[in-house]
N, C-alpha and C positions, 0 to 999 in steps of 0.2 A: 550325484554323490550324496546319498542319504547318510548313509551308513556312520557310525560316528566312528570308529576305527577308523573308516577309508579318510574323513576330514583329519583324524591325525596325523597317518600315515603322509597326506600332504603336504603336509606343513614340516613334518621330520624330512619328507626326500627335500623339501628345496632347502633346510638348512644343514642335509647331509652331503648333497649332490655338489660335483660329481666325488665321486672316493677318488683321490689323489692314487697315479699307479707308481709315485714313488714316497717318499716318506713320509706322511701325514702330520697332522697337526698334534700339540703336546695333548696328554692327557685333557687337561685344565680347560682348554681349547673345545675340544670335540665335547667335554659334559657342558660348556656353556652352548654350545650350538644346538645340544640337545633342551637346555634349559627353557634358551630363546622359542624353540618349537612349539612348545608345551604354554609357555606362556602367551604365544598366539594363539593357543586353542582355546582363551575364555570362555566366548562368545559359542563354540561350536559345545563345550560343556554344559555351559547354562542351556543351551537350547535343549540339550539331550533330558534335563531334568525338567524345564519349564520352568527355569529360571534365570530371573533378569541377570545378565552379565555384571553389572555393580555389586552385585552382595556376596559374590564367592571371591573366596581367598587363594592367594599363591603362597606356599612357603618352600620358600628353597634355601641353600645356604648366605649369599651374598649378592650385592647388587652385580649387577650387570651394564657394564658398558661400553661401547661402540662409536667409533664416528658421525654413525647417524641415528643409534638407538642406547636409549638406558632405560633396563627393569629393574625395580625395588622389589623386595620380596614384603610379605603383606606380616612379613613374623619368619624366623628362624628355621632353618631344617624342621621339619617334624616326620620321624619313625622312617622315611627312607629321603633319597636322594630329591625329590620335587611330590607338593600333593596341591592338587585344586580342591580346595574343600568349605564347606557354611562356616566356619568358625570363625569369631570375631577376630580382624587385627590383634597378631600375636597375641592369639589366643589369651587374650585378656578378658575374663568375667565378671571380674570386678570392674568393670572401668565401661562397659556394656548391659545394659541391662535387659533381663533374660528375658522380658516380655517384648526386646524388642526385635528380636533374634528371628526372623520372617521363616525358618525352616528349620526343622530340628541339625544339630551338630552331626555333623559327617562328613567322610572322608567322599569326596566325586570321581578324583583320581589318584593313581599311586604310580610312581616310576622310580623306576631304579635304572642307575646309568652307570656301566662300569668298563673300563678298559685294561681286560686282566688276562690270566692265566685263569683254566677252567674253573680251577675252585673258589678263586675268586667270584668270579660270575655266580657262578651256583650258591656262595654263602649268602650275596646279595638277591639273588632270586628268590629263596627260601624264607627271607624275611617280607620280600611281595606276597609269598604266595600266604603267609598269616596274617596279612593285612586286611582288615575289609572296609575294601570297597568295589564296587561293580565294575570299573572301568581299571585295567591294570596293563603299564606300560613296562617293556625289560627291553633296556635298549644296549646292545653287549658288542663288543668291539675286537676284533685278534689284536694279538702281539707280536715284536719282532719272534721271540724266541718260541711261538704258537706254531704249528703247523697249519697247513690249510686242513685237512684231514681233521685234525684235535677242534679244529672253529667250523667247521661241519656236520660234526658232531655232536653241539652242545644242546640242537632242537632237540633229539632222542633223547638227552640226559633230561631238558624242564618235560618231555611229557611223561618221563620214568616218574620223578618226581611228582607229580599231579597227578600220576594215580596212586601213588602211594596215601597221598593226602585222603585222612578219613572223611574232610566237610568240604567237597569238590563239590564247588554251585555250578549247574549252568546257567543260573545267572550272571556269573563271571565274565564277563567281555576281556577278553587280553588279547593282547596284540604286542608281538616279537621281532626286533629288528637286530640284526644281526649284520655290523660291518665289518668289512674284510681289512686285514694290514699288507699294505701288497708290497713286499720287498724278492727281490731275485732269488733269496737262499732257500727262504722255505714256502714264499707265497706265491705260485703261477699269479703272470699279471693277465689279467683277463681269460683265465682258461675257464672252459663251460663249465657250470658248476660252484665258484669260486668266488660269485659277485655276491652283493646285497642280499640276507636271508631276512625275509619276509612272511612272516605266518601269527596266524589265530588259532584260536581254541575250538576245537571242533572234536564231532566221534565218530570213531569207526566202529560197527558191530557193534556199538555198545559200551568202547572204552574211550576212554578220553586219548587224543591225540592233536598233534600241531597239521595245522592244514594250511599251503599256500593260498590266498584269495588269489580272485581273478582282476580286483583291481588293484593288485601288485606289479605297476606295469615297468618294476626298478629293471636296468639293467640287470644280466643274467640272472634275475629273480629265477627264474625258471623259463623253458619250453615257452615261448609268446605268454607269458606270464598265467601259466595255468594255474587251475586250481584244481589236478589232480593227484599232486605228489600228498603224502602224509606222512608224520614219522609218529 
Protein backbone atom coordinates (compact mmCIF):
# COMPACT_ATOMS: atom_id res chain seq x y z
CA UNK A 1 0.00 0.00 0.00
CA UNK A 2 2.31 2.74 -1.48
CA UNK A 3 0.13 4.71 -2.90
CA UNK A 4 -0.90 7.82 -0.83
CA UNK A 5 -4.69 7.92 -2.07
CA UNK A 6 -4.95 4.15 -1.40
CA UNK A 7 -3.51 5.17 2.68
CA UNK A 8 -6.41 7.56 2.62
CA UNK A 9 -8.86 5.74 1.18
CA UNK A 10 -8.05 3.43 4.42
CA UNK A 11 -8.46 5.07 6.76
CA UNK A 12 -11.94 6.89 5.09
CA UNK A 13 -13.42 2.99 4.61
CA UNK A 14 -12.96 2.11 8.33
CA UNK A 15 -14.43 5.39 9.63
CA UNK A 16 -17.04 4.92 6.79
CA UNK A 17 -17.73 1.21 6.96
CA UNK A 18 -20.08 -0.43 6.88
CA UNK A 19 -22.99 2.18 5.21
CA UNK A 20 -25.85 1.68 7.44
CA UNK A 21 -28.87 -0.17 4.96
CA UNK A 22 -31.27 1.91 7.00
CA UNK A 23 -31.00 5.39 8.04
CA UNK A 24 -27.62 6.82 8.68
CA UNK A 25 -25.98 9.03 10.86
CA UNK A 26 -26.98 13.01 10.99
CA UNK A 27 -25.19 15.14 8.69
CA UNK A 28 -22.78 16.46 11.59
CA UNK A 29 -22.00 12.91 12.30
CA UNK A 30 -20.82 11.36 8.90
CA UNK A 31 -18.43 15.08 8.33
CA UNK A 32 -16.96 14.18 11.82
CA UNK A 33 -16.25 10.70 10.76
CA UNK A 34 -14.86 12.10 7.64
CA UNK A 35 -12.75 14.65 9.81
CA UNK A 36 -11.59 11.90 12.10
CA UNK A 37 -10.19 9.96 8.87
CA UNK A 38 -8.18 12.70 7.52
CA UNK A 39 -6.88 13.46 10.71
CA UNK A 40 -5.41 10.10 10.89
CA UNK A 41 -3.62 10.56 7.88
CA UNK A 42 -0.86 13.00 9.36
CA UNK A 43 1.82 10.72 9.31
CA UNK A 44 0.78 9.13 5.75
CA UNK A 45 0.99 13.13 4.43
CA UNK A 46 4.06 13.97 5.98
CA UNK A 47 5.65 11.00 4.51
CA UNK A 48 4.27 11.76 0.98
CA UNK A 49 6.25 15.17 1.14
CA UNK A 50 9.22 14.17 3.46
CA UNK A 51 8.15 15.56 6.20
CA UNK A 52 8.21 15.07 9.81
CA UNK A 53 4.55 14.42 11.08
CA UNK A 54 5.01 17.33 13.89
CA UNK A 55 5.12 20.35 11.75
CA UNK A 56 2.08 20.08 9.59
CA UNK A 57 -1.07 21.60 10.49
CA UNK A 58 -4.95 20.34 10.68
CA UNK A 59 -7.59 23.04 10.27
CA UNK A 60 -11.00 22.16 10.39
CA UNK A 61 -13.92 23.65 11.95
CA UNK A 62 -14.05 22.42 15.77
CA UNK A 63 -12.88 19.92 18.11
CA UNK A 64 -13.65 16.74 18.06
CA UNK A 65 -14.87 14.18 20.45
CA UNK A 66 -15.39 10.62 21.40
CA UNK A 67 -15.36 8.24 24.08
CA UNK A 68 -12.19 7.09 23.37
CA UNK A 69 -10.76 9.90 20.96
CA UNK A 70 -10.41 13.95 21.02
CA UNK A 71 -8.85 16.10 17.97
CA UNK A 72 -8.20 19.77 18.22
CA UNK A 73 -7.92 21.48 15.08
CA UNK A 74 -4.37 23.27 14.97
CA UNK A 75 -6.61 26.91 13.76
CA UNK A 76 -10.12 27.37 12.31
CA UNK A 77 -11.60 26.21 9.04
CA UNK A 78 -9.40 27.48 6.40
CA UNK A 79 -10.99 27.84 2.44
CA UNK A 80 -12.80 24.45 2.53
CA UNK A 81 -14.15 21.93 4.99
CA UNK A 82 -10.54 20.16 6.48
CA UNK A 83 -6.72 21.08 5.11
CA UNK A 84 -3.26 19.46 6.34
CA UNK A 85 -1.02 22.09 5.57
CA UNK A 86 2.90 24.02 6.69
CA UNK A 87 1.35 26.79 8.18
CA UNK A 88 1.91 27.88 11.64
CA UNK A 89 -0.91 27.31 14.45
CA UNK A 90 -3.73 29.26 13.38
CA UNK A 91 -2.01 30.72 11.08
CA UNK A 92 -0.44 33.04 13.29
CA UNK A 93 2.80 34.97 11.67
CA UNK A 94 3.24 37.15 14.01
CA UNK A 95 3.49 35.05 16.88
CA UNK A 96 5.99 32.61 14.63
CA UNK A 97 8.79 33.52 13.38
CA UNK A 98 9.45 33.25 9.57
CA UNK A 99 12.85 31.91 9.71
CA UNK A 100 11.66 29.34 11.67
CA UNK A 101 8.97 27.98 9.35
CA UNK A 102 11.12 24.57 8.15
CA UNK A 103 9.11 24.63 4.62
CA UNK A 104 7.57 27.06 2.63
CA UNK A 105 3.48 27.77 3.54
CA UNK A 106 1.23 25.53 1.81
CA UNK A 107 -1.74 23.80 1.49
CA UNK A 108 -0.79 19.46 1.64
CA UNK A 109 -4.46 18.58 1.45
CA UNK A 110 -7.76 20.01 0.64
CA UNK A 111 -11.32 18.22 1.48
CA UNK A 112 -14.42 18.94 1.05
CA UNK A 113 -17.22 17.04 2.87
CA UNK A 114 -20.78 17.42 1.91
CA UNK A 115 -24.14 15.76 2.42
CA UNK A 116 -26.45 17.29 -0.24
CA UNK A 117 -28.52 17.50 -3.12
CA UNK A 118 -26.25 17.76 -6.44
CA UNK A 119 -25.77 21.36 -6.48
CA UNK A 120 -24.75 21.33 -3.29
CA UNK A 121 -21.96 18.97 -3.79
CA UNK A 122 -20.83 20.50 -6.97
CA UNK A 123 -20.80 24.25 -5.39
CA UNK A 124 -18.42 22.56 -2.82
CA UNK A 125 -16.36 20.70 -5.35
CA UNK A 126 -15.83 23.82 -7.41
CA UNK A 127 -14.31 25.52 -4.72
CA UNK A 128 -11.69 22.18 -4.31
CA UNK A 129 -11.07 22.31 -7.70
CA UNK A 130 -9.57 26.25 -7.20
CA UNK A 131 -7.66 25.29 -4.46
CA UNK A 132 -4.07 24.45 -4.72
CA UNK A 133 -2.91 21.93 -3.59
CA UNK A 134 -1.64 18.46 -4.83
CA UNK A 135 -3.43 16.03 -2.73
CA UNK A 136 -7.48 16.72 -3.16
CA UNK A 137 -10.17 14.98 -1.21
CA UNK A 138 -14.41 15.26 -2.20
CA UNK A 139 -15.91 13.19 -0.04
CA UNK A 140 -19.99 13.37 -1.22
CA UNK A 141 -22.81 11.57 0.47
CA UNK A 142 -26.85 11.00 -1.22
CA UNK A 143 -29.89 12.19 0.32
CA UNK A 144 -33.23 10.86 1.52
CA UNK A 145 -34.89 12.91 -1.26
CA UNK A 146 -31.62 12.08 -3.98
CA UNK A 147 -32.32 9.38 -6.23
CA UNK A 148 -29.81 6.53 -6.68
CA UNK A 149 -29.69 7.51 -10.40
CA UNK A 150 -29.07 11.47 -9.53
CA UNK A 151 -25.80 10.05 -6.82
CA UNK A 152 -24.55 7.95 -9.69
CA UNK A 153 -24.37 10.40 -11.60
CA UNK A 154 -22.40 13.12 -9.77
CA UNK A 155 -18.60 11.15 -11.03
CA UNK A 156 -19.64 12.32 -14.75
CA UNK A 157 -20.71 15.81 -13.57
CA UNK A 158 -16.72 16.46 -11.37
CA UNK A 159 -15.13 15.13 -14.55
CA UNK A 160 -17.35 17.51 -16.88
CA UNK A 161 -16.18 20.07 -14.61
CA UNK A 162 -12.40 19.32 -14.61
CA UNK A 163 -12.25 19.61 -18.13
CA UNK A 164 -13.73 22.44 -18.38
CA UNK A 165 -11.12 23.84 -15.96
CA UNK A 166 -8.43 26.01 -17.96
CA UNK A 167 -5.23 25.09 -15.24
CA UNK A 168 -6.02 21.08 -14.90
CA UNK A 169 -2.59 19.72 -13.33
CA UNK A 170 -1.78 16.20 -13.56
CA UNK A 171 -0.01 16.92 -10.84
CA UNK A 172 -3.25 16.90 -9.02
CA UNK A 173 -3.92 13.62 -7.08
CA UNK A 174 -7.64 13.41 -6.05
CA UNK A 175 -9.46 10.88 -4.81
CA UNK A 176 -13.51 10.75 -4.78
CA UNK A 177 -15.73 8.95 -2.34
CA UNK A 178 -19.06 8.73 -2.80
CA UNK A 179 -21.57 7.38 -0.08
CA UNK A 180 -24.78 5.97 -0.75
CA UNK A 181 -28.30 7.06 1.52
CA UNK A 182 -29.97 3.63 1.46
CA UNK A 183 -33.71 4.24 2.39
CA UNK A 184 -36.58 1.89 0.45
CA UNK A 185 -38.20 4.78 -1.50
CA UNK A 186 -35.66 5.92 -3.62
CA UNK A 187 -32.46 3.94 -2.71
CA UNK A 188 -32.21 0.09 -3.75
CA UNK A 189 -30.53 -1.50 -0.50
CA UNK A 190 -27.55 -3.17 -1.94
CA UNK A 191 -28.56 -3.37 -5.62
CA UNK A 192 -25.27 -3.74 -8.00
CA UNK A 193 -24.16 -0.70 -8.74
CA UNK A 194 -25.57 1.36 -5.80
CA UNK A 195 -22.61 0.89 -3.07
CA UNK A 196 -19.65 2.94 -2.26
CA UNK A 197 -18.28 5.15 -5.42
CA UNK A 198 -14.68 5.23 -5.42
CA UNK A 199 -12.40 6.86 -8.05
CA UNK A 200 -9.27 9.00 -9.11
CA UNK A 201 -8.16 11.30 -11.51
CA UNK A 202 -6.98 9.66 -14.45
CA UNK A 203 -7.14 10.04 -18.74
CA UNK A 204 -8.64 8.52 -21.25
CA UNK A 205 -7.45 9.35 -24.87
CA UNK A 206 -6.16 12.28 -23.71
CA UNK A 207 -9.09 13.89 -21.49
CA UNK A 208 -9.33 13.91 -18.08
CA UNK A 209 -11.82 11.43 -16.59
CA UNK A 210 -12.79 9.74 -13.07
CA UNK A 211 -11.17 6.04 -12.92
CA UNK A 212 -12.04 3.37 -10.29
CA UNK A 213 -8.63 2.03 -8.72
CA UNK A 214 -8.02 -1.53 -8.27
CA UNK A 215 -7.52 -1.01 -4.67
CA UNK A 216 -10.88 0.12 -4.23
CA UNK A 217 -11.85 -3.10 -2.73
CA UNK A 218 -15.34 -1.05 -0.86
CA UNK A 219 -18.30 -3.21 -1.17
CA UNK A 220 -20.06 -2.82 -4.66
CA UNK A 221 -17.22 -0.55 -5.64
CA UNK A 222 -17.38 -2.27 -8.78
CA UNK A 223 -16.99 -5.82 -10.65
CA UNK A 224 -14.22 -7.52 -7.73
CA UNK A 225 -13.14 -3.89 -7.49
CA UNK A 226 -11.82 -3.04 -10.96
CA UNK A 227 -10.27 -0.56 -12.38
CA UNK A 228 -11.79 -0.56 -15.68
CA UNK A 229 -14.98 1.45 -15.51
CA UNK A 230 -14.34 5.37 -16.23
CA UNK A 231 -16.74 8.23 -16.56
Amino acid sequence: MNDVLERIWARLRCRLYPPSPSEPEKDDEFDACVVYALHDCQAVVAEHYLLRPETITAFFRKQLKSQTLRIDPDGPEYLVDFTWTTYPKKRRFGACPLASVPTPCRILLACESEAGLKNSVLKDFVKLVDIKSEIKVMVYRGTRSQTAREFLRLPQRFADILRLRTTASDSERWLFVGVPYYVERNWPKRAEGSGVQVHVLGRRDGDLCLVTPAWADYESVGPSGSSASAV
